[in-house]
N, C-alpha and C positions, 0 to 999 in steps of 0.2 A: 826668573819668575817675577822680580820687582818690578824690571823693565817690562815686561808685558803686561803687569797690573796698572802700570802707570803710562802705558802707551793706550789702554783700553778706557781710561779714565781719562785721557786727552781728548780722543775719541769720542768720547758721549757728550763730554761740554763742548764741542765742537761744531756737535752735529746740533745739540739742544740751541745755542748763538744762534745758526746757520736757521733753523726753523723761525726763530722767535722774530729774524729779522725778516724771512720770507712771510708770517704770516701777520707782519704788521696789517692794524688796521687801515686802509684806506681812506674810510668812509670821511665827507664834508671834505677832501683837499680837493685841488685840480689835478689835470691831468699834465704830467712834468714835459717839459719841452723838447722832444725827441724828433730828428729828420729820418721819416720813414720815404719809402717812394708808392705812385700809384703804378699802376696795372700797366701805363704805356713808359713808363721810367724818370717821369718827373718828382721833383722830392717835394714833398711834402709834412709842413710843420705838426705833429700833432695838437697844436695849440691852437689851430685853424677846426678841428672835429666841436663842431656847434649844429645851434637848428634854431636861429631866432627865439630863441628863448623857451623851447619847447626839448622834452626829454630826448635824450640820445640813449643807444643802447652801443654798447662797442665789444663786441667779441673776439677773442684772439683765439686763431682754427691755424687747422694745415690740412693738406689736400688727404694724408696719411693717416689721421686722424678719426676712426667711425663714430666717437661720440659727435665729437666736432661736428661732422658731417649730418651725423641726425637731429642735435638740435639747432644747425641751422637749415634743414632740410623742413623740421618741423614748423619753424619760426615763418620760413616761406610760404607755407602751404595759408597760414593766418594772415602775412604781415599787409596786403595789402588793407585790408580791411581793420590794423592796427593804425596805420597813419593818418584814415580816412577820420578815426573816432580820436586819438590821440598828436597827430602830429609828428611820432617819432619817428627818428631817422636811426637805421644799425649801420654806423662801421663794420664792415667785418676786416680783420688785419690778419692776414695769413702769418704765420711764420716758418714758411717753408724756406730753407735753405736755397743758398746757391744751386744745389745739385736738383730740385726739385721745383723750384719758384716759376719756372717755363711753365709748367701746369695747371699755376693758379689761373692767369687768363680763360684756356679752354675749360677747365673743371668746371669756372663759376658761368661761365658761356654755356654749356651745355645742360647747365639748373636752370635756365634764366631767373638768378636771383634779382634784386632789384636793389639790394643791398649797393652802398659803398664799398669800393673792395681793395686794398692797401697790400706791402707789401712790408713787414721788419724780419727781411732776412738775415740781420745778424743778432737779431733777436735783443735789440738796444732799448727798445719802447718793451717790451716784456719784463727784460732788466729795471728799467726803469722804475714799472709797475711793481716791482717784485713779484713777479708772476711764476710758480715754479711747475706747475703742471696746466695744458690744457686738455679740454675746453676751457675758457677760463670769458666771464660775460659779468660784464659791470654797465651800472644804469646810470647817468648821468643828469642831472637836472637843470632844469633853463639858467641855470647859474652857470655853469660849466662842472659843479661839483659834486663829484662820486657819492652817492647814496644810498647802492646797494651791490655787490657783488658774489657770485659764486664760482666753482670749480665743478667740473665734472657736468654731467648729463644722463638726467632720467627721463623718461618717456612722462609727456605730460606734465617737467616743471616748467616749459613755455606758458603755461597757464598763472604761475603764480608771477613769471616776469611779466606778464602783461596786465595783472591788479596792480605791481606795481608802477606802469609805467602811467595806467590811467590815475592812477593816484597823485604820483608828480604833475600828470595834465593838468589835472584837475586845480592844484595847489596854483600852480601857476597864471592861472586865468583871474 
């Protein structure tokens, strides 16, 4: 009985660490220096994801993924007419595994997104991020540093990412 109250008590401060560290704030760092690869198999620093000095938006999807899928399905349906007003460029960073990563190519071929399209399949730049669920979309500012971020995907918050992203334009000019 001790043993199990005090293995259940290990347990909770365990998992309570494990949250506190995953849901550190981000906000105002850079983004940490991680070798991701692109779409034809070149590696890729993520210390290189910039836009002259205009907002980045960098979302980490998988092909498996339906939120994923629809708020980047959604972001697509606007983003031309986002960069036209704003300048901003999305990363999108898959993190489909080994077993599924073949996919990423045709999937985003057959959206014709226009998006950047990356590949961390060992899921090291997420790590990185402390990123524990996606969708997972963070806004970047002509500085290179993190200034907004969320999880998850509802119909219709593409709208309040893109107040935020004409607000960083804006600041920036």
């Amino acid at each position: 009985m001790k043993n199990t109250i005090l293995l259940s008590i290990i347990l909770m401060l365990s998992v309570s660490l494990l949250s506190q560290t995953e849901g550190e704030d981000k906000k105002g760092k850079k983004l940490p220096a991680v070798e991701i690869k692109t779409l034809d198999g070149k590696v890729f620093n993520t210390t290189d994801i910039q836009n002259d000095g205009k907002p980045v938006i960098i979302s980490l999807w998988a092909t498996w993924c339906k939120p994923c899928i629809a708020e980047l399905m959604a972001i697509a349906d606007v983003y031309e007419d986002w960069v036209e007003e704003t300048g901003v460029k999305l990363y999108a960073i898959s993190v489909d595994d080994a077993k599924t990563a073949a996919r990423v190519a045709p999937f985003v071929n057959g959206r014709a997104w226009e998006y950047e399209v990356l590949l961390d399949q060992n899921w090291d730049f997420k790590r990185a991020m402390g990123v524990a669920d996606i969708p997972f979309l963070c806004i970047l500012n002509g500085k290179g540093e993190i200034v907004w971020q969320h999880t998850s995907y509802a119909p219709g918050s593409e709208e309040e990412v893109f107040e935020i992203v004409k607000k960083i334009a804006a600041e920036g000019k």
